[in-house]
C-alpha positions in Angstrom: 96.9 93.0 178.9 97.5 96.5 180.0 95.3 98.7 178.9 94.1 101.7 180.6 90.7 102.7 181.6 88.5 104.3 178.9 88.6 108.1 178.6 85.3 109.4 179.8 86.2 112.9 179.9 84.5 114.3 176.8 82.4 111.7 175.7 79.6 112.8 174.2 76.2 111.2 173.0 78.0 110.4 169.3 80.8 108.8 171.1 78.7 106.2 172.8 76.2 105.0 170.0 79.6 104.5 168.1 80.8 102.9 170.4 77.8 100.5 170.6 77.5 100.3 167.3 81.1 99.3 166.4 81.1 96.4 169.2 78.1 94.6 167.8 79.2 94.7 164.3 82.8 93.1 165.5 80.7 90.7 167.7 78.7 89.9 164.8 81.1 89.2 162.5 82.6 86.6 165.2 79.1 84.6 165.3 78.5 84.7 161.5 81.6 83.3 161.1 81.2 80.2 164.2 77.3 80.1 162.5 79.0 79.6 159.1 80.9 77.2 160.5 78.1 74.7 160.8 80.2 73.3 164.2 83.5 72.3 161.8 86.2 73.3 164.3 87.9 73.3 167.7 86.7 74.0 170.5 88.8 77.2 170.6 87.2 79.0 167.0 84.0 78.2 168.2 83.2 78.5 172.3 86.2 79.8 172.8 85.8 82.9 169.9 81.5 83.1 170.9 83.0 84.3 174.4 85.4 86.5 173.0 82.2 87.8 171.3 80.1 88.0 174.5 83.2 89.7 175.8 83.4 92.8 173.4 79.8 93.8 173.6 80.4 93.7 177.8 83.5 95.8 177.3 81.4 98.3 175.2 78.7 98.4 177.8 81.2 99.8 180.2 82.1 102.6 177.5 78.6 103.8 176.9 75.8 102.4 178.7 76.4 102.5 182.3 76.8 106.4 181.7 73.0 106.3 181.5 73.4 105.9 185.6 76.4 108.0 186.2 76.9 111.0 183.8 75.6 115.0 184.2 74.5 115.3 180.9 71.7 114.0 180.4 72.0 114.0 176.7 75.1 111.5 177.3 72.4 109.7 179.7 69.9 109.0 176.5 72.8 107.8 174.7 73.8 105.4 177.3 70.4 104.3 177.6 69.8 103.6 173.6 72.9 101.8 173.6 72.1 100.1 176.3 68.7 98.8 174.7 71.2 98.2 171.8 73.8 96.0 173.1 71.2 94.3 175.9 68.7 93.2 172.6 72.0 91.8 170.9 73.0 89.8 173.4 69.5 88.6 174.2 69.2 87.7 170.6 71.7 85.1 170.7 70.1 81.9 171.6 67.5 82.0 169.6 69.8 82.1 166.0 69.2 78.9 164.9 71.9 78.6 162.9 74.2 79.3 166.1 72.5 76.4 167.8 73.2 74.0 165.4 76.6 74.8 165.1 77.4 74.4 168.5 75.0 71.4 168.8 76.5 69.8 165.9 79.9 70.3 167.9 78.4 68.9 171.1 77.7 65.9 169.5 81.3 65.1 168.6 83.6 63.2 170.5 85.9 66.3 171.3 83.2 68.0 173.2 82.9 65.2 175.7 86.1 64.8 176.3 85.8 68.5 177.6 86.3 69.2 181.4 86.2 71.5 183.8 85.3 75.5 182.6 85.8 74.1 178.9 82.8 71.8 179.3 81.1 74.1 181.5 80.8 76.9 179.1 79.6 74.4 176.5 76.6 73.5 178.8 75.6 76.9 179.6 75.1 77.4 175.8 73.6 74.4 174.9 71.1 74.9 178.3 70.7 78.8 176.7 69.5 77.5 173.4 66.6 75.1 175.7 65.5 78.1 177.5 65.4 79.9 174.3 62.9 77.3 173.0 64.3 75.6 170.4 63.0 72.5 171.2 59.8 74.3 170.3 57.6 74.7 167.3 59.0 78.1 164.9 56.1 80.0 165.6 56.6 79.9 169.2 60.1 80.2 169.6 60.1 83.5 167.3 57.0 84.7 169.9 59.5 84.0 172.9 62.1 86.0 170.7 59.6 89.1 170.5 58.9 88.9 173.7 62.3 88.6 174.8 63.3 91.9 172.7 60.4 93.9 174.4 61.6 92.8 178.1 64.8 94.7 177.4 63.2 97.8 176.3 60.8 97.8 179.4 63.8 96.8 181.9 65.9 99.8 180.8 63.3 102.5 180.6 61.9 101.4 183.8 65.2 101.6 185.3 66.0 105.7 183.4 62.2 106.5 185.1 63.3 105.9 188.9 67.2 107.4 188.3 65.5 110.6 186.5 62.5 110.9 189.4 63.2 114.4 190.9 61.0 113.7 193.4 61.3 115.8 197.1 60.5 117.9 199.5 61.7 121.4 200.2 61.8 122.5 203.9 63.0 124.8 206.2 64.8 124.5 209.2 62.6 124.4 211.8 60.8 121.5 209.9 64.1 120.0 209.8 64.3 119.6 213.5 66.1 116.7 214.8 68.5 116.1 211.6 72.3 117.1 212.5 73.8 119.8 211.1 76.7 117.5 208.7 73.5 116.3 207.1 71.6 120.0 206.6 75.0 121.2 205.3 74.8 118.0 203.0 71.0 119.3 201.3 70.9 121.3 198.3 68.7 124.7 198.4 65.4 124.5 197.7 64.0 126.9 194.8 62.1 128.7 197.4 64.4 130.9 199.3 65.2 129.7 202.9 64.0 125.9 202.5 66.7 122.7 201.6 65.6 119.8 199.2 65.3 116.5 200.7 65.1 113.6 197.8 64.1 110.6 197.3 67.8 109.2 197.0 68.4 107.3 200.3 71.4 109.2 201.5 68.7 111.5 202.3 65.7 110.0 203.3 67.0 107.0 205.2 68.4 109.8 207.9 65.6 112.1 207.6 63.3 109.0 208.5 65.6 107.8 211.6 66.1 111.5 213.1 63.1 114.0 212.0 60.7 115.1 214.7 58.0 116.0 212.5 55.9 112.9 211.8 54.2 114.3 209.3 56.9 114.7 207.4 58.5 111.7 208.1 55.3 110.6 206.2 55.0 112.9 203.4 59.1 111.9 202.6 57.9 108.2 202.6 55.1 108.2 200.6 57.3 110.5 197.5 59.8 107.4 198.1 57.2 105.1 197.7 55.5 106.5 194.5 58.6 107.3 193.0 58.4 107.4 189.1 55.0 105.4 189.5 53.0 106.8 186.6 55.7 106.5 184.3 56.9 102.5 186.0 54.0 101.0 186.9 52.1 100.4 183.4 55.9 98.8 182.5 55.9 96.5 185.4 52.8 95.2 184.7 53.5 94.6 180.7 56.9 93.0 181.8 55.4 90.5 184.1 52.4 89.7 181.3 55.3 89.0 179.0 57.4 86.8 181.4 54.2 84.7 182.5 53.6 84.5 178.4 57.5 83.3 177.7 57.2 81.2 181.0 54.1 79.1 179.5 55.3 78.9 176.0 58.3 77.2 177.2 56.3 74.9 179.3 57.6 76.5 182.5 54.6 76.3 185.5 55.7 80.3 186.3 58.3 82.4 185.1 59.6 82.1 188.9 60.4 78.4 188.3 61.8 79.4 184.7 64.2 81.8 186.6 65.2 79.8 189.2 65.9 77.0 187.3 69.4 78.1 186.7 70.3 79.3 190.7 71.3 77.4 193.4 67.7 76.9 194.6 67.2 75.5 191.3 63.4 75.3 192.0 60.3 77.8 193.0 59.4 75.6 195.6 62.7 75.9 197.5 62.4 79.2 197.5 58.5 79.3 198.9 60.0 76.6 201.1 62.8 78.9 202.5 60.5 81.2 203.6 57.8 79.1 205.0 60.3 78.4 207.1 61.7 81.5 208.2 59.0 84.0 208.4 57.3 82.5 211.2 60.5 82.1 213.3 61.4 85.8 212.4 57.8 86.9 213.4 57.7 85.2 216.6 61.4 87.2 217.1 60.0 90.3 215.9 56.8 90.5 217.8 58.6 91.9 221.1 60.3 94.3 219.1 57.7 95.9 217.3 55.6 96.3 220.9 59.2 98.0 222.2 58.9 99.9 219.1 55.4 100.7 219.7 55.8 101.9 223.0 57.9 104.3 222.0 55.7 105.6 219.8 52.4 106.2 222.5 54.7 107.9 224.4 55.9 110.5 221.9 53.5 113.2 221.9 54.0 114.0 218.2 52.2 110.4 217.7 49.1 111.9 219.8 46.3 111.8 216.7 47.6 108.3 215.5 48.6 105.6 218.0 49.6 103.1 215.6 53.2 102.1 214.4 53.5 103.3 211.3 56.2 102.6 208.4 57.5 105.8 208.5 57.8 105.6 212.3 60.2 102.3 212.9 63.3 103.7 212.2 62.8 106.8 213.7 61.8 104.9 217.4 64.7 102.4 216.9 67.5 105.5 216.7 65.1 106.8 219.8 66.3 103.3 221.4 69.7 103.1 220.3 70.2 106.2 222.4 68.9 105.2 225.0 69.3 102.4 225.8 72.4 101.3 224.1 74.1 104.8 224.2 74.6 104.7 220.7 73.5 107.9 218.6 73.7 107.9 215.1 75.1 111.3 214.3 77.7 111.0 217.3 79.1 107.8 215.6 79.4 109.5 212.5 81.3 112.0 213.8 84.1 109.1 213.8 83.4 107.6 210.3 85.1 110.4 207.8 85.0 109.1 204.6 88.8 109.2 203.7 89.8 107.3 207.2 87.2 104.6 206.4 87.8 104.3 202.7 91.7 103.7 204.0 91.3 101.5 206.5 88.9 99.6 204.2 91.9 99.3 202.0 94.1 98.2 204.6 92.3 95.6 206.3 91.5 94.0 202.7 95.2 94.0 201.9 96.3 92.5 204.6 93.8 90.0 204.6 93.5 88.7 201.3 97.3 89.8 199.9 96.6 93.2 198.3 97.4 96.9 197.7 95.8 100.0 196.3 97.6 102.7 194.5 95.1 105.9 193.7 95.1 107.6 190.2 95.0 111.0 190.2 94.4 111.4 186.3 90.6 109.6 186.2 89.8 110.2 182.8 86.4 110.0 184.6 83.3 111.4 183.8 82.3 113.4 186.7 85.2 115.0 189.0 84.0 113.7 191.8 85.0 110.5 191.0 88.1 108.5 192.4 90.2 105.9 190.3 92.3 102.9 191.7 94.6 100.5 190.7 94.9 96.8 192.8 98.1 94.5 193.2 98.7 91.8 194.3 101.2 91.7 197.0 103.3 88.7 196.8 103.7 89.0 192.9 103.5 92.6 192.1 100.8 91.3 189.5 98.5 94.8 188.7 95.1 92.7 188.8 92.3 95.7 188.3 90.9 98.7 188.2 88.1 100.2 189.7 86.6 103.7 189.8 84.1 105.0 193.1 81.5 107.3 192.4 80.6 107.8 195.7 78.3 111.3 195.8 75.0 112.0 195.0 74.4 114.3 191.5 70.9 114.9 189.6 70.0 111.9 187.4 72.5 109.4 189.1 71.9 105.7 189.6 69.8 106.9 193.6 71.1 103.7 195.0 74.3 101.5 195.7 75.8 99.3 193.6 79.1 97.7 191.5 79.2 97.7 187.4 81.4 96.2 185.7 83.0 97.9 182.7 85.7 95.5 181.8 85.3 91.8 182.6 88.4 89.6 183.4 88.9 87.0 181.0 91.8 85.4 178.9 91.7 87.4 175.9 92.6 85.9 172.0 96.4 85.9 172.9 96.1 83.9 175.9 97.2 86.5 178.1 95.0 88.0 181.0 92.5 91.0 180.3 92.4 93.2 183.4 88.7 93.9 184.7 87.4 97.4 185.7 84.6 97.8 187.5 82.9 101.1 189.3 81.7 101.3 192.7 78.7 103.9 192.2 77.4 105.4 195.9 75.4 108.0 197.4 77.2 108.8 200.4 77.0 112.4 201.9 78.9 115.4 200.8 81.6 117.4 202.3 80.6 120.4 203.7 82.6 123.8 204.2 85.2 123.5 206.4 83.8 119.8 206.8 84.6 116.4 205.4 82.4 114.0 204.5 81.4 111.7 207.4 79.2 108.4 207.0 76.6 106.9 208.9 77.7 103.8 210.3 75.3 102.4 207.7 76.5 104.1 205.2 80.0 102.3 206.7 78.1 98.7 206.0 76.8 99.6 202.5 80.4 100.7 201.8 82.0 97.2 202.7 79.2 95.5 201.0 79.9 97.0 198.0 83.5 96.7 197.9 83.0 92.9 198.1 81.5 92.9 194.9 84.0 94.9 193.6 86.7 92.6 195.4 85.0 89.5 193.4 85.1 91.6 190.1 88.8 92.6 190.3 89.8 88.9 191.5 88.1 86.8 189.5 90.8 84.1 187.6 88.1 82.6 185.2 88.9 81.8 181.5 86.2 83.1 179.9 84.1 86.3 180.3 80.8 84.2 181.1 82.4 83.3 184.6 83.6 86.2 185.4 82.7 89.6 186.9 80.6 87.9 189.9 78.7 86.0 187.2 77.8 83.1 189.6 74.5 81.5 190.5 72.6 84.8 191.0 71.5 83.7 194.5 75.1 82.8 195.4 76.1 86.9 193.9 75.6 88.7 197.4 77.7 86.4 199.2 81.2 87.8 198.7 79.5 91.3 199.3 77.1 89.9 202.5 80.9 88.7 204.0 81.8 91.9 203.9 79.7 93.3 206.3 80.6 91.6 209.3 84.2 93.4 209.0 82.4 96.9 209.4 81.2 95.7 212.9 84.0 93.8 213.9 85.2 95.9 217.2 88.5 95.6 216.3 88.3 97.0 212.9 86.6 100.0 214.2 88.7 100.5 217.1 91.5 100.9 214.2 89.9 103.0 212.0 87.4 105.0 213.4 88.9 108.4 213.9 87.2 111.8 214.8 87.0 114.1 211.6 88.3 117.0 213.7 90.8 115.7 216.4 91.8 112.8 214.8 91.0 110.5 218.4 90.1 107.1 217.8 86.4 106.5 218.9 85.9 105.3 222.3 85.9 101.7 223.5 83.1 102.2 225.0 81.2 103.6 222.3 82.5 100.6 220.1 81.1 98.2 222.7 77.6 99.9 222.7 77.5 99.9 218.7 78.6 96.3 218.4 75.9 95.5 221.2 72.9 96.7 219.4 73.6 95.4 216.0 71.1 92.6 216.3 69.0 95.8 218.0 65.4 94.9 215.9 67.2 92.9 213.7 63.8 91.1 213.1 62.1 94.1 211.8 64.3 94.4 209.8 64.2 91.1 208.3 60.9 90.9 208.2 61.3 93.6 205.8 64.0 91.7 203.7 61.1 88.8 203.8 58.8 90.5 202.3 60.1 92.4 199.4 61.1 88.7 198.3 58.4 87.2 198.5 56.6 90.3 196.5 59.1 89.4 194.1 58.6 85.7 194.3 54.6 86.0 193.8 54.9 88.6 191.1 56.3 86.2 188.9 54.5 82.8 189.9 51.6 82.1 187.7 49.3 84.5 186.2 49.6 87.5 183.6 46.5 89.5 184.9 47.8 89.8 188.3 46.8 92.6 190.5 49.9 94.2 191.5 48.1 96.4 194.5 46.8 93.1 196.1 49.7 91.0 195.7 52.1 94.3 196.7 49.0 94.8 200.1 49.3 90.8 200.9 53.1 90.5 200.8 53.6 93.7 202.8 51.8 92.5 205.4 54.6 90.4 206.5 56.4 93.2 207.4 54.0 93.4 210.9 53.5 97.4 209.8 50.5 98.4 208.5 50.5 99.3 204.6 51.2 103.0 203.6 48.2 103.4 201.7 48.1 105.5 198.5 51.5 103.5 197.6 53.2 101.7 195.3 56.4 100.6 195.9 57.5 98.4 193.4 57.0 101.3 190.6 60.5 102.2 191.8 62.0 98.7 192.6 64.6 98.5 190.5 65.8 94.5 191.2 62.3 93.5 189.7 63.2 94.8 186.1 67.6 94.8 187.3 68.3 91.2 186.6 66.8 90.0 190.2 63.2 88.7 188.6 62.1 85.9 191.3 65.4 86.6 192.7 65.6 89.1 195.0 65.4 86.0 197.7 69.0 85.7 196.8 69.8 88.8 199.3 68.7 86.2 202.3 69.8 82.9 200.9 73.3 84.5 200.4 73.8 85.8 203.3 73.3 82.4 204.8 76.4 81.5 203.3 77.9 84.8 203.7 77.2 84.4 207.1 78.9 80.5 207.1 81.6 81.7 205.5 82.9 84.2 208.2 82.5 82.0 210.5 85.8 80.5 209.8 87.3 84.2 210.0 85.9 84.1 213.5 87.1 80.7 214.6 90.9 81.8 213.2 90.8 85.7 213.9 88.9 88.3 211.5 92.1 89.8 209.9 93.7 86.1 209.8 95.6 86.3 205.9 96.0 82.4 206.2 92.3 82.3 205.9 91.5 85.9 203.7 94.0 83.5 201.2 91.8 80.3 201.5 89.0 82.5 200.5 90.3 84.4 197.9 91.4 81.2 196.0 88.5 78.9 197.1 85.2 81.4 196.2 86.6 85.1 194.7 89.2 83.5 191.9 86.9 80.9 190.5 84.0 83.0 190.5 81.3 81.7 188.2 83.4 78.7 186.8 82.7 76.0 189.1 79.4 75.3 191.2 78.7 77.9 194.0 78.1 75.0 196.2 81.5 73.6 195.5 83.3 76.6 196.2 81.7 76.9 199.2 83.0 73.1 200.0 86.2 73.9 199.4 86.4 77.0 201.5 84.4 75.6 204.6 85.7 72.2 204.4 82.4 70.7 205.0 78.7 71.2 204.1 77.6 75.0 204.2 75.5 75.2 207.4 72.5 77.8 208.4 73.6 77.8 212.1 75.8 81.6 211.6 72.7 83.0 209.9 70.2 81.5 212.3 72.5 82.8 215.3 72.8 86.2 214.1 69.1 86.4 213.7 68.6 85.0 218.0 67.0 82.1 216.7 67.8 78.5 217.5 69.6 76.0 214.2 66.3 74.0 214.5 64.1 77.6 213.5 64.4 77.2 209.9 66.0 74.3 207.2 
């Protein structure tokens, strides 16, 4: 199919509740008709037509809703978030019709369903495994509780999600208190309202540099605490009903804890591994991390900004680890980003994926978009000529946009009624610094990283080959999800690769060897720190949701912190404005780690045959990005590797020995 990209141009609130509205009442009509069935047909009228259903509610999501994180007006915004509530409660309403269950159960039971294979019988199990988690098996009074329940989970998980995207949160400074930050990033800051001062927000494209390079530690801890109470008063009384309701839906479906509910359907498959997982590696990334944060600590006793407080704080780390960076690897931030313009990067990121996994970009120049900052591309395939997706990047920051990074997809690949392919569009949504007069816009070399990361889920979106809508658009095992995106990382410190396309955004001179060298060389530079970090915000995640409605969320946010080795930032809340506990990552935000375990395996054969090797960007590309969610994670992975998928990569990349951690 062919279709273009939906014009965003003058959408207006109207447009997107219609738009809602007329894809649930086609979708409805679809499962009336498979529910008045009573299971009396193939497998194509009924499976094959409840996807197609699926499919047209996930189309109109990418017509209306994800505007809520994207678009200026913030009347759109509203819009986008009621029909999001809309189309979210639809969807979530599905298995728990009873009629729909026993249509497709009565099908199950016939001899054509187990002769099913491969995605066919797949997509049959998922349902059938929706309508058990749904409780069906239970008494009516307690399935229609789980149903309530379920309804009011979606309301909570999209206004929690408006609240941190709306926080205007910041601080307004003047120069002088902006001592240490480059100029490409004070050009970057909007005014403040009082005259002479600059607004620095809560949105990470501003604070994550402010905490690495400002001198002033007072500010660097004034910035962290507005990060860390962001949208609090409005978030925190919804976090805490939505966890009372998933600890209620976990024990009325006889679930020990909604983790184990959740988990029950990744590749950990149980609670336990995941508790296991990090038995195992927080005390092997502590022992690694100890030195650092005493390195880390020295640096601080002998600032003399640090004179009336001696201890590390967690608005300090960052700030010491650029101070050795500098020094001691020769690396300075802002110098390297004087070789990371956006456009250069944003080419050679297109290059480097062509060659290696057989594709081509051509931009758009008429968007349609809603904002005209944003960027519009079509992919190919190179051998066939095949136009396989679209994808928009919304890479700037704007008042009321999504604050963080991350990949939507509007228009999921599938096989459409006809048989023929429907191309996906997805959006790659950023917050990447501004130009600047007489000044392009230059990254960080993180910024570089989140980049790559990103465009691997956007890669897995555009080249997914799967049948039906449920596999596709990087619906895999949610743990297994940051894989294809955790691969992509290594590329943005591979020497070579910046070597290439690293280029001064005045003179146009590649960046020095040398410099290259003394980047690469501190990459694993407090790389415990900052996985102790990683540890901890999953196991917040992980205890939040094990057993108990009455939690205390302070405690259990106090206990889990403490792994980080930093002492807590008292007066805090940080999970008010965690958006993966209430984004679809409930007792899963482990899956950042556990992925990049096999993101980390995976490029290891890259390694072994050359980074930019097609032979093997082809192996991949067939093996784990085509199939996306239609086989086993763990088989793709088989088939790529050719063996078991192995820890060692991970383990190495963290200094530790294979034996650290199962």
């Amino acid at each position: 199919m062919t279709a273009m990209p939906h014009d965003y141009r003058s959408v207006s609130p109207a447009d997107v509740a219609t738009s809602a509205q007329r894809a649930v009442e086609q979708a409805e009509a679809i499962v009336a008709g498979i529910e008045a069935s009573g299971g009396e047909g193939d497998f194509d009228s009924l499976l094959g037509r409840l996807d197609e259903a699926a499919a047209i509610v996930g189309d109109a999501y990418g017509e209306g809703p994800f505007l809520a994180r994207v678009h200026p007006d913030p009347a759109v915004r509203d819009a986008g978030q009621a029909a999001e509530e809309q189309l979210e409660k639809w969807s979530a309403e599905l298995p728990f019709r009873e009629p729909l269950a026993a249509a497709l159960r009565a099908f199950a039971a016939r001899p054509e369903a187990a002769a099913l294979t491969g995605e066919d019988a797949l997509l049959l199990e998922h349902w059938l495994r929706d309508f058990r988690r749904a409780g069906h098996e239970l008494p009516e009074e307690a399935r229609e509780e789980v149903r309530r329940l379920r309804q009011r989970l979606v309301e909570l998980e999209v206004a929690f999600q408006r609240n941190v995207d709306e926080d205007t949160a910041a601080l307004e400074l003047t120069d002088d208190e902006l001592a240490g930050l480059p100029d490409t990033y004070l050009d970057s800051l909007a005014a403040g309202e009082r005259p002479g001062t600059r607004r620095v927000t809560t949105v990470a494209s501003d604070w994550q540099p402010f905490l690495e390079n400002a001198t002033r530690r007072d500010l660097r801890r004034r910035l962290l605490e507005l990060v860390f109470t962001r949208a609090v008063e409005a978030n925190e009384p919804l976090l805490r009903e939505a966890i009372a309701i998933r600890d209620r839906m976990a024990t009325l479906l006889g679930y020990p804890s909604w983790a184990h509910y959740a988990v029950e359907v990744k590749m950990a498959r149980r609670a336990e591994t995941v508790r296991r997982f990090y038995d195992e590696l927080v005390p092997a990334v502590t022992e690694r991390a100890t030195p650092e944060l005493e390195r880390l600590t020295a640096e601080l006793l002998s600032d003399p900004e640090a004179v009336d407080d001696l201890v590390l704080r967690a608005w300090d780390w960052r700030f010491y680890d650029q101070r050795l960076r500098r020094r001691d690897h020769g690396v300075d931030a802002n110098a390297v980003s004087e070789y990371l313009p956006l456009e250069p990067i944003l080419d050679g990121l297109f290059e480097l994926t062509g060659t290696v996994f057989g594709l081509s970009y051509r931009r758009v120049e008429e968007t349609h978009a809603w904002h005209p900052d944003v960027r519009l591309y079509q992919v190919y395939d190179t051998d066939s000529g095949e136009h396989l997706g679209d994808f928009y990047a919304d890479l700037h920051p704007r008042d009321g946009k999504y604050s963080h990074a991350a990949a939507f997809p509007l228009r999921v690949e599938r096989r459409g009624p006809d048989g023929r392919r429907v191309r996906p569009v997805s959006a790659l949504v950023a917050n990447l610094s501004r130009p600047a007069p007489g000044r392009p816009a230059v990254l960080r070399h993180r910024d570089m990283v989140t980049l790559f990361h990103e465009f691997g889920h956007i890669l897995h979106m555009t080249l997914a080959r799967a049948r039906f809508s449920r596999f596709s658009a990087a619906n895999t095992e949610w743990d297994f999800v940051e894989a294809p995106s955790q691969i992509m990382e290594h590329w943005a410190w591979d020497p070579g690769v910046l070597r290439r396309y690293a280029r001064h955004h005045a003179t146009g001179e590649p960046i020095p060897a040398d410099l290259v060298e003394r980047l690469v060389a501190s990459r694993r530079l407090n790389v415990a720190v900052e996985t102790l970090r990683q540890c901890s915000l999953g196991l917040l995640d992980l205890e939040l949701h094990l057993a108990g409605a009455d939690k205390d969320l302070h405690e259990v946010n106090r206990r889990t912190w403490a792994v980080s080795g930093l002492p807590f930032p008292e007066g805090t809340f940080f999970p008010a404005s965690f958006g993966h506990l209430l984004g679809g990552y409930d007792a899963g935000y482990y899956g950042y780690l556990w992925a990049k375990v096999y993101g980390d395996d995976m490029f290891s054969r890259f390694e072994e045959a050359g980074v930019t090797d097609p032979a093997v960007g082809r192996d991949y590309r067939r093996a784990v990005l085509e199939p996306n969610g239609s086989r086993p994670a763990l088989e793709l992975l088989r088939d790529f590797l050719g063996r078991e998928p192995s820890n060692a990569a991970f383990l190495r990349n963290l200094g530790l020995p294979a034996a650290s951690a199962a």
